[in-house]
C-alpha positions as CSV (number, residue, x, y, z in Angstrom):
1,X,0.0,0.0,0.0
2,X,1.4,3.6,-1.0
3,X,1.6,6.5,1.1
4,X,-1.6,7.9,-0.4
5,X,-3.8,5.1,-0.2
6,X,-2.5,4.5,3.3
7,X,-3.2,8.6,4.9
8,X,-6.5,8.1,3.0
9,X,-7.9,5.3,4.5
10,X,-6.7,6.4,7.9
11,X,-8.5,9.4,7.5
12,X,-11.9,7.5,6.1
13,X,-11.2,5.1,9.6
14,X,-11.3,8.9,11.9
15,X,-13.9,10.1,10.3
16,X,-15.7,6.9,10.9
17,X,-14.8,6.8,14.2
18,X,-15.4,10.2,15.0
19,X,-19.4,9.4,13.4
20,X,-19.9,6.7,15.8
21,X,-18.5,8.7,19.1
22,X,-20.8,11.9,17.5
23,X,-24.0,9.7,17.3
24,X,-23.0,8.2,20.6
25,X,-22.8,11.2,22.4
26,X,-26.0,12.7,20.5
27,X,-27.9,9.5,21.7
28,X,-26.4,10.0,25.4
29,X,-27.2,13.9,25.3
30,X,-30.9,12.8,23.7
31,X,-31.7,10.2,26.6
32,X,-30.4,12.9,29.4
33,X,-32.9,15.3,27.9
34,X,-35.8,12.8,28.1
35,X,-34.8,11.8,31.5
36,X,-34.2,15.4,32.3
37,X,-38.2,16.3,31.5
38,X,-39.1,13.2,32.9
39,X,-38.0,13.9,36.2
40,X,-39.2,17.5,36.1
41,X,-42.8,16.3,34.9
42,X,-42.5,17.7,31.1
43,X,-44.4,14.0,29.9
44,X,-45.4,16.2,26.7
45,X,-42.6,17.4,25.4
46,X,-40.3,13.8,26.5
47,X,-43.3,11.9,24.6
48,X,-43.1,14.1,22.0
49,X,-38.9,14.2,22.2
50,X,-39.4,10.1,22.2
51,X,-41.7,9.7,19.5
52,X,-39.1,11.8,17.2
53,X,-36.2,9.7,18.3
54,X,-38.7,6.3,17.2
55,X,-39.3,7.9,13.9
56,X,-36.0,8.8,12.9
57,X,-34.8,5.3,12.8
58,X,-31.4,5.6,13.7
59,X,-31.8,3.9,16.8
60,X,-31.4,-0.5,17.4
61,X,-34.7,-2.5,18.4
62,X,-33.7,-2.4,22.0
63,X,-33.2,1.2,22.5
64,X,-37.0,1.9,20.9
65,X,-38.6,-0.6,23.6
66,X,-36.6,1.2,26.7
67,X,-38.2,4.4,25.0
68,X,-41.7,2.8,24.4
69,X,-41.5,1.7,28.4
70,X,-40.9,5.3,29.2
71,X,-43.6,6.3,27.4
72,X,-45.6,3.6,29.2
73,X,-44.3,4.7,32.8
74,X,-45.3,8.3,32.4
75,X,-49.2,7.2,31.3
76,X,-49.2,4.9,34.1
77,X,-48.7,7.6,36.3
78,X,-50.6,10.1,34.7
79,X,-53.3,7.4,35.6
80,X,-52.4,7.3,39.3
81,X,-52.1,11.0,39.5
82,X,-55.3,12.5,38.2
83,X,-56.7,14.3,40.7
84,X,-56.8,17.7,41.2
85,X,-57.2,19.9,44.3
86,X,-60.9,21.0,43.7
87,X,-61.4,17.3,43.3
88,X,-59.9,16.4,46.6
89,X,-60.4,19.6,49.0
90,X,-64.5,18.0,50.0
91,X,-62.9,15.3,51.2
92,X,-60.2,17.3,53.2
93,X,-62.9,19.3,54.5
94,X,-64.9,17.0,56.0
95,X,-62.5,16.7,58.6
96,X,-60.8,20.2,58.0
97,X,-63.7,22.8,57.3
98,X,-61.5,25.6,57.2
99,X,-58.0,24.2,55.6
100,X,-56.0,26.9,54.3
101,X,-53.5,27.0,50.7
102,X,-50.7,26.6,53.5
103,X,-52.0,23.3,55.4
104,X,-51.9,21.8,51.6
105,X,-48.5,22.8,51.1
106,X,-47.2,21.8,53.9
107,X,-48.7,18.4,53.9
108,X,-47.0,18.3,50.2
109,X,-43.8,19.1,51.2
110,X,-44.0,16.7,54.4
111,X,-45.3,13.9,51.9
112,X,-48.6,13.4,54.0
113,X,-50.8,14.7,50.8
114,X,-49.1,12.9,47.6
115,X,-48.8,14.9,44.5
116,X,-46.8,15.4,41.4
117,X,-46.8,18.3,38.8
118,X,-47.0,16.8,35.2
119,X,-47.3,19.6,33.0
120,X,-47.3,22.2,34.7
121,X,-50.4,21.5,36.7
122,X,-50.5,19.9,40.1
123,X,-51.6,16.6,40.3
124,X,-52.8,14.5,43.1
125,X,-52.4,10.4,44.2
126,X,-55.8,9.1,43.6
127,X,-55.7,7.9,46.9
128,X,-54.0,11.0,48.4
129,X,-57.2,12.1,50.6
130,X,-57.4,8.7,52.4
131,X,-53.8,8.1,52.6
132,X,-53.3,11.7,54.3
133,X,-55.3,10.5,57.3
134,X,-53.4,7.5,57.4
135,X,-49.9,9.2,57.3
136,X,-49.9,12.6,59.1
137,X,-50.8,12.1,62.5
138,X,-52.8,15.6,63.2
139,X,-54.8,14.3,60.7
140,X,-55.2,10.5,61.7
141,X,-56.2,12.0,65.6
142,X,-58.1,14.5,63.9
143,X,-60.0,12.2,62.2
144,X,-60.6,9.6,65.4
145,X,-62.1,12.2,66.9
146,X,-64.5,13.1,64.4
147,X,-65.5,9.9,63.4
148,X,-65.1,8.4,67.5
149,X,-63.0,5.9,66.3
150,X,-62.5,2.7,69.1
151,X,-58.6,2.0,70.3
152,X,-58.9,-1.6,69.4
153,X,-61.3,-1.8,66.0
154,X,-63.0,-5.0,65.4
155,X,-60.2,-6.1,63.2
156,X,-57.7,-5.9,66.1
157,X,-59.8,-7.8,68.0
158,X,-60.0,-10.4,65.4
159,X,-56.2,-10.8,64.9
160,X,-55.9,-10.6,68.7
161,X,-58.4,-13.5,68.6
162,X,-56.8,-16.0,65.9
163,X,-53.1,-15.0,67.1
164,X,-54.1,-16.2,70.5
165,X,-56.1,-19.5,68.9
166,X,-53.1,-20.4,67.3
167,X,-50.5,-19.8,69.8
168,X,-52.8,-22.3,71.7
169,X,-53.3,-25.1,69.3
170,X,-49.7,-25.0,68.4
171,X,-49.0,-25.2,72.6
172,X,-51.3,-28.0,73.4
173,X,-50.6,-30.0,69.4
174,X,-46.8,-29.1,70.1
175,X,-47.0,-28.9,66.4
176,X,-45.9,-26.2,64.3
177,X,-48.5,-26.3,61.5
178,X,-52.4,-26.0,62.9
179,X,-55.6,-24.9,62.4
180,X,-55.9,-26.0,58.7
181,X,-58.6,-24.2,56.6
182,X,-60.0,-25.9,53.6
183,X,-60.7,-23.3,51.3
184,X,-62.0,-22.8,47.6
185,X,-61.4,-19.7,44.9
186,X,-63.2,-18.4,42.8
187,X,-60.8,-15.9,40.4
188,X,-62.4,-14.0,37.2
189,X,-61.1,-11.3,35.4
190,X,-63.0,-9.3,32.5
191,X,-61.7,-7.6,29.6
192,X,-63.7,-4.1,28.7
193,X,-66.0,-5.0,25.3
194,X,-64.3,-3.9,22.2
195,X,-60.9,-3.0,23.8
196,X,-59.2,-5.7,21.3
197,X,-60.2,-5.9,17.5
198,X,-63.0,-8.9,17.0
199,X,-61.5,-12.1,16.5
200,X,-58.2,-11.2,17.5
201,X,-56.6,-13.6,20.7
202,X,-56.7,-12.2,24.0
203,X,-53.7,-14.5,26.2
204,X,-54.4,-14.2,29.9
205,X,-52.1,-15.4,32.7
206,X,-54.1,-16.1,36.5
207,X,-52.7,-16.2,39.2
208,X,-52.5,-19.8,40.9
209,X,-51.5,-21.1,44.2
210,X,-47.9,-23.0,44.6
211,X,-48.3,-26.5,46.0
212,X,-44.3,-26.5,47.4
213,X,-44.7,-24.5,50.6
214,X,-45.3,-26.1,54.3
215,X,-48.2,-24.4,54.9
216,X,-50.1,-24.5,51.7
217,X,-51.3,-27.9,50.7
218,X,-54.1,-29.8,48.2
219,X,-54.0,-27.4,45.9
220,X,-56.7,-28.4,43.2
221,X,-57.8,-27.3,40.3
222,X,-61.6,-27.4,39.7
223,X,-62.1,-25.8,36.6
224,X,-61.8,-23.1,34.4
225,X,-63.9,-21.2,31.5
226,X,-61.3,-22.6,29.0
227,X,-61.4,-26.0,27.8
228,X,-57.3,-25.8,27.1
229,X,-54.9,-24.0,29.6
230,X,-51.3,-24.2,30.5
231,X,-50.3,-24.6,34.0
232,X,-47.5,-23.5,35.4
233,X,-45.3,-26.5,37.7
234,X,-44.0,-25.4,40.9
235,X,-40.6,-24.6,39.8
236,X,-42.2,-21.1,38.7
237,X,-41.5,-19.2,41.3
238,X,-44.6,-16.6,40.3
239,X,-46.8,-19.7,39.5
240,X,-49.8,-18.8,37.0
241,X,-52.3,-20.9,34.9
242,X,-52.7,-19.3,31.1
243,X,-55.6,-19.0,29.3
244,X,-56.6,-17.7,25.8
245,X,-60.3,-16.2,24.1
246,X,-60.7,-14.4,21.1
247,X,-62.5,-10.8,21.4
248,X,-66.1,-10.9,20.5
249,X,-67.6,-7.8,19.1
250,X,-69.4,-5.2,21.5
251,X,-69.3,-8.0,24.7
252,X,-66.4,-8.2,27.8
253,X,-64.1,-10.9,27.5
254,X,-64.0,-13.2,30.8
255,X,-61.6,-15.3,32.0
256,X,-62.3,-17.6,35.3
257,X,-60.6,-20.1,37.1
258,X,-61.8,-22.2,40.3
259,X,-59.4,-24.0,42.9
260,X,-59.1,-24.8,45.9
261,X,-56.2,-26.1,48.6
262,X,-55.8,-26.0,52.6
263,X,-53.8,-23.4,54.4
264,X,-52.4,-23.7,57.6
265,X,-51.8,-21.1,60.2
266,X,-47.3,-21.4,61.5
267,X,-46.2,-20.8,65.0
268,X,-42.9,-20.2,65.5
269,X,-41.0,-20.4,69.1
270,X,-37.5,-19.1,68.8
271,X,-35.3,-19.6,71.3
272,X,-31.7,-18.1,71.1
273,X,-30.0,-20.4,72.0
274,X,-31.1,-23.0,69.0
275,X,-29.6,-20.3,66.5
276,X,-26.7,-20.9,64.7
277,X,-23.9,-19.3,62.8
278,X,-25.0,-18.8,59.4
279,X,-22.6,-20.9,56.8
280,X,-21.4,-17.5,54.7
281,X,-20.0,-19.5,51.8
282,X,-22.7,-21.1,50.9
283,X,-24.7,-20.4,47.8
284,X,-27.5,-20.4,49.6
285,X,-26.6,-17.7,52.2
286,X,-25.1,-15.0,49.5
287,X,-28.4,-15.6,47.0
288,X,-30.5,-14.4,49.8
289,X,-28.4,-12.0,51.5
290,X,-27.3,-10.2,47.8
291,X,-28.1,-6.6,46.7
292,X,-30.5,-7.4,43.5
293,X,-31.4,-4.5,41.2
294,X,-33.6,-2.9,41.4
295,X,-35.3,-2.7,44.3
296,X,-32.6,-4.3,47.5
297,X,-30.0,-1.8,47.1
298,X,-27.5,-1.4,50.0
299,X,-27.8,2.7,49.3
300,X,-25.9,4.9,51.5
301,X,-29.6,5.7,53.3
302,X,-30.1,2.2,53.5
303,X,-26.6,1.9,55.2
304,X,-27.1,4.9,57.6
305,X,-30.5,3.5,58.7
306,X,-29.6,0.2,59.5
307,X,-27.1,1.6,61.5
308,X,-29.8,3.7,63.6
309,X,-31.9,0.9,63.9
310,X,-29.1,-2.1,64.9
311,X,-26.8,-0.5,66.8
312,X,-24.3,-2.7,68.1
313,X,-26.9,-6.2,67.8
314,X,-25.7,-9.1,66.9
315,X,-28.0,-12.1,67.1
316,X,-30.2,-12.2,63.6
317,X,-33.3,-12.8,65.1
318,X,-33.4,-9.5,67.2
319,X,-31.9,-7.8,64.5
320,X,-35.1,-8.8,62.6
321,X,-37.1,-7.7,65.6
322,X,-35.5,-4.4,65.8
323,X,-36.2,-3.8,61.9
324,X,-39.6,-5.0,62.2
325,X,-39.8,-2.5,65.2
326,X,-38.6,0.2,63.5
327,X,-40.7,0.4,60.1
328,X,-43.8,-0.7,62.5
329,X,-43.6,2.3,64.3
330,X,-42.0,4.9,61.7
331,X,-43.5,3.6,58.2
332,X,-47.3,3.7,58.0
333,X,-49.4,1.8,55.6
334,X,-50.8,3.5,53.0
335,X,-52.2,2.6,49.5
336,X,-49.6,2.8,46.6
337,X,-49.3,3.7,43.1
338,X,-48.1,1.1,40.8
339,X,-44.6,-1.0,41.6
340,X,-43.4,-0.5,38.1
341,X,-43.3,3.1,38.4
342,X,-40.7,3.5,40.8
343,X,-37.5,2.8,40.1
344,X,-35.8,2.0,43.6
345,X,-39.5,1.1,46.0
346,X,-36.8,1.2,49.2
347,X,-35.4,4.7,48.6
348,X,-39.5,5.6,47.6
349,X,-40.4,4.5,51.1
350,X,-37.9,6.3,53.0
351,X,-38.7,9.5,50.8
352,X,-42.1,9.4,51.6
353,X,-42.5,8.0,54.8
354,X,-45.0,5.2,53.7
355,X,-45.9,2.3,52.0
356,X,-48.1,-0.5,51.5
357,X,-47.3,-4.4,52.4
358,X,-45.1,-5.2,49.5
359,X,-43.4,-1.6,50.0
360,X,-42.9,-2.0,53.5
361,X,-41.4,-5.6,52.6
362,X,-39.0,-4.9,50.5
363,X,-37.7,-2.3,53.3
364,X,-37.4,-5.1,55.7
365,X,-35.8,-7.3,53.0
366,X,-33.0,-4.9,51.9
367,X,-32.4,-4.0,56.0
368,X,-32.4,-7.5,57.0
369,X,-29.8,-8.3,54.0
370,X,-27.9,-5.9,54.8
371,X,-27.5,-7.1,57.8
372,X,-26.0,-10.6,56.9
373,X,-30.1,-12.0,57.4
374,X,-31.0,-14.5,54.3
375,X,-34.8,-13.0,53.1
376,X,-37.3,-13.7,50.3
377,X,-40.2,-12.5,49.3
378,X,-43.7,-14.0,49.6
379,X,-47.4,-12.9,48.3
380,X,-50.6,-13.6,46.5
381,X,-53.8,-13.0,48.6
382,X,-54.9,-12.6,52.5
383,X,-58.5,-13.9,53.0
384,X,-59.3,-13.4,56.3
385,X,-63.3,-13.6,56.7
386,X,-64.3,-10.0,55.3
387,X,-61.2,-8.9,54.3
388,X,-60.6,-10.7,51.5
389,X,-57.2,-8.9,49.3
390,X,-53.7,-8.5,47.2
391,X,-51.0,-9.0,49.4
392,X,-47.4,-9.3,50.1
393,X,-45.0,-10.4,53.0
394,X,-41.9,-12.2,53.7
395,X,-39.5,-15.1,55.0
396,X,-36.7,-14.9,57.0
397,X,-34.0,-17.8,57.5
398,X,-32.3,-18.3,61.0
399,X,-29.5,-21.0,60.9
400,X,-30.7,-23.9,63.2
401,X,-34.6,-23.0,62.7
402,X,-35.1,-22.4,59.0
403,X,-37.2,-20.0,56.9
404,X,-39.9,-17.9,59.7
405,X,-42.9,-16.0,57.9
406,X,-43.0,-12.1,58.6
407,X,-46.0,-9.9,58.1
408,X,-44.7,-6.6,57.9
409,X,-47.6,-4.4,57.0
410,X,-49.7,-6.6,59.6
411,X,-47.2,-5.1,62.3
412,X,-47.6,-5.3,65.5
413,X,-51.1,-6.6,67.4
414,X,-52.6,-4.1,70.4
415,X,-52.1,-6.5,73.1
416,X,-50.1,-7.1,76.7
417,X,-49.2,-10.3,75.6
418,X,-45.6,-10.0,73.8
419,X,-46.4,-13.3,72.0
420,X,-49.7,-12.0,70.7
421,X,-48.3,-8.5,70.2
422,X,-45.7,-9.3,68.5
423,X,-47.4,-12.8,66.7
424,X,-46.6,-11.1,62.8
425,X,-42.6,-10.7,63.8
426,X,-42.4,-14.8,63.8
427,X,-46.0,-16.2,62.9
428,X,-48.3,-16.1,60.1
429,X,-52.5,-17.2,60.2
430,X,-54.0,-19.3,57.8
431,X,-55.6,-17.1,55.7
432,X,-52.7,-16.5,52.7
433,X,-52.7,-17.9,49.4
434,X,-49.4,-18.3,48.6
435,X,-48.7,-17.3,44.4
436,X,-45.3,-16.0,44.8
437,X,-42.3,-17.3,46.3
438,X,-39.9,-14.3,44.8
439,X,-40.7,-11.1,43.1
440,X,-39.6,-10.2,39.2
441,X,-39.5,-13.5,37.9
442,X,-40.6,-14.6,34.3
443,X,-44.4,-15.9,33.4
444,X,-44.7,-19.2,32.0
445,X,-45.4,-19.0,29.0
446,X,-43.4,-16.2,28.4
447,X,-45.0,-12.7,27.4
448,X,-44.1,-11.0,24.7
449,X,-44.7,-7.1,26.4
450,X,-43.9,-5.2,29.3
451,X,-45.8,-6.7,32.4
452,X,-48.7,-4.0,34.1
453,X,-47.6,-5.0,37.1
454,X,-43.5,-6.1,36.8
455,X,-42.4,-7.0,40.3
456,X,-45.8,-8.9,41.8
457,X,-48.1,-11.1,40.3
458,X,-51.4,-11.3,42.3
459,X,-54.0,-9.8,39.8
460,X,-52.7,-11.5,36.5
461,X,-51.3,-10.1,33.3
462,X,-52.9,-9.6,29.5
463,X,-52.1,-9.0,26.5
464,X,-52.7,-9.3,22.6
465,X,-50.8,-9.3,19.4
466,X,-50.9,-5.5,19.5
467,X,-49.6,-4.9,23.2
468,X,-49.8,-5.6,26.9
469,X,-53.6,-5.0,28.5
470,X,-53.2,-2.4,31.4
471,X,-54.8,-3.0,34.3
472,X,-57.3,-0.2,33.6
473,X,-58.6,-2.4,30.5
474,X,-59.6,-4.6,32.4
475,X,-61.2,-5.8,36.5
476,X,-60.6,-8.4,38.7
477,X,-63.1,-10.4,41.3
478,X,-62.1,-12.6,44.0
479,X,-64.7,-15.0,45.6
480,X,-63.8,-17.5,48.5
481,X,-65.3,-20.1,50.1
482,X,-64.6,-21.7,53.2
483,X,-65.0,-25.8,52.8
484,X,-64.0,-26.6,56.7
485,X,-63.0,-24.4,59.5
């Protein structure tokens, strides 16, 4: 090769060079900007900035479904944010006849009253009003007064109740497992008419109880509204049966499934002295004691935190107790917008001072693992009689004992009795259906969009050839029936 040809082609291999670092750096600049109005609520003009990115089709298939999903993120939370204050000042007022512009700031800036400009315009939680009297305490005593609210409502004295019944059974039995409940479920969901073209496939994914865990047993299926399903084998760890109808023409599309299984209630009696040294090299030990992105992060908040709240403890169990303590008494529960909005539902928590049961449990599991503690997650539904619900709670392993269900969000029971009071710490009732043994894991069979809901699976999941079905295309009914008590 001459001179010429050589300088020539070196030049061609800069300039190339210098296209791909120009592009990459325009790409980086581009996605900062869209993050950028993102975070300061600009959804119009980041849609609008993402939809020209799409369209230009210089961009791989990969980097136009992260943008698609942040599309996605910011309607999701346009629908949990769409209130506005006219819309929730009656409520406030009930309580507050004479709340001033002041009292609403200062509940926004304290994160009692949860709200987020998109747009330019203040929008509220949909569930702002009642979560406000469940997180700000003038407001909570403000609103016992009014209403006369008892110090131990009938659903204390319920949980008092059944902690106490099992505590004895478990005493008298010496058995760990008792008071079995034979229980069938019935679980429809119902797609809004016309939402899919006619003809075209809806695929549906239900949730359905795993048959792998101590205290859930017999699990049957009954039946279901379609003659051919797929079920999912124990091994999926977010166990679901999947079901498929095509779309008929001006009529709601409905998917059912009937089961049923017996649930025990576990008492757990810990005594210090049967706990032993965790074996750290284990697989075992660093799976469920590792940081996993994105939600157990050991953050420097995290770090500071656990620090405050363990002091110089070291035996597990009371570390568990004093974590359980802590987000008892400092983290209320309140209703939450949806999981796959938040990026990090730990720091979220801290942030805002609340969270519901799956919130609150992923606080105790990132605490707990930070402090050397092996944790899971757990979830599906509670069904105690009346109360039937989603839910979410945990497990904690204690070398010597083995995994101990934890209730955060159920906290602590109003009672003298430490046992009783303290029953959700170390116990669990009978009334769980077990779905989910870990967060985040993948559907069987495998979807082809984004998930509604991407770190639980208690409601179920939809989709069509066009794209996933969120959860405001659709409702959910639970119906239970107790075969034995």
């Amino acid at each position: 090769m001459n001179e010429k040809v050589f300088k020539n082609n070196t030049m061609k291999n800069i300039q190339k060079a210098l296209s791909i670092i120009f592009l990459l750096f325009f790409s980086f600049c581009n996605n900062n900007n869209i993050n950028n109005l993102i975070n300061n609520g600009e959804y119009k003009k980041a849609k609008k900035m993402i939809n020209a990115k799409i369209m230009s089709n210089s961009i791989s298939k990969n980097a136009v479904y992260d943008l698609e999903m942040k599309k996605e993120i910011m309607d999701r939370i346009e629908l949990d944010f769409d209130k506005s204050l006219n819309e929730i000042l009656p409520e406030i007022k009930k309580y507050f006849p004479n709340v001033t512009d002041e009292q609403i700031l200062e509940w926004e800036d304290n994160k009692s009253l949860e709200m987020k400009i998109i747009d330019g315009e203040k929008k509220y939680f949909s569930n702002a009003v009642p979560n406000l009297f469940r997180i700000n305490k003038e407001a909570k005593n403000k609103k016992k007064e009014i209403d006369n609210t008892p110090i131990k409502s009938d659903w204390q004295i319920f949980l008092n109740n059944d902690a106490k019944k099992t505590i004895n059974l478990a005493k008298t039995t010496d058995k760990k497992l008792v008071n079995p409940a034979k229980v069938k479920f019935t679980y429809t969901v119902t797609v809004d008419a016309d939402i899919v073209p006619v003809g075209e496939i809806i695929r549906c994914w239900l949730p359905y109880p795993r048959n792998s865990n101590a205290r859930q047993k017999n699990v049957k299926l009954i039946s279901t509204n379609v003659k051919e399903y797929v079920l999912a084998n124990n091994e999926n760890l977010q166990r679901t049966i999947y079901l498929e109808k095509p779309a008929v023409k001006d009529k709601p599309t409905e998917f059912q499934v009937e089961f049923s299984l017996t649930s025990f209630a576990q008492y757990q009696k810990i005594n210090l002295k049967d706990i032993k040294k965790y074996k750290k090299n284990t697989e075992f030990y660093k799976k469920y004691t590792s940081e996993r992105k994105t939600h157990i992060i050991f953050t420097k908040e995290i770090k500071e935190l656990s620090k405050k709240i363990i002091g110089s403890e070291t035996n597990p169990y009371l570390k568990a107790k004093k974590i359980f303590t802590w987000i008892d008494k400092n983290i209320p529960w309140a209703s939450a917008r949806e999981y796959s909005t938040m990026s990090n539902i730990p720091m979220y928590v801290l942030e805002n001072k609340h969270g519901d049961c799956g919130m609150q449990t992923l606080l105790f599991i990132t605490l707990a693992r930070y402090n050397g503690i092996p944790t899971k997650w757990q979830s599906g539904w509670h069904f105690h009689p009346g109360h039937i619900n989603l839910h979410d709670w945990g497990e904690f392993y204690l070398e010597g004992i083995g995994w101990i269900p934890i209730d955060q969000s159920f906290g602590t029971i109003i009672s003298d009795n430490e046992n009783i009071h303290n029953f959700y710490l170390r116990n669990i009732d009978r009334y769980r259906l077990i779905v989910n043994d870990d967060y985040s894991k993948p559907l069987f069979p495998s979807k082809i969009y984004p998930r509604s809901e991407t770190i639980d699976f208690q409601r179920g999941e939809l989709e069509w050839k066009g794209g996933n079905l969120y959860f405001d295309k659709w409702n959910y009914d639970m119906k239970i029936e107790y075969l034995t008590e």
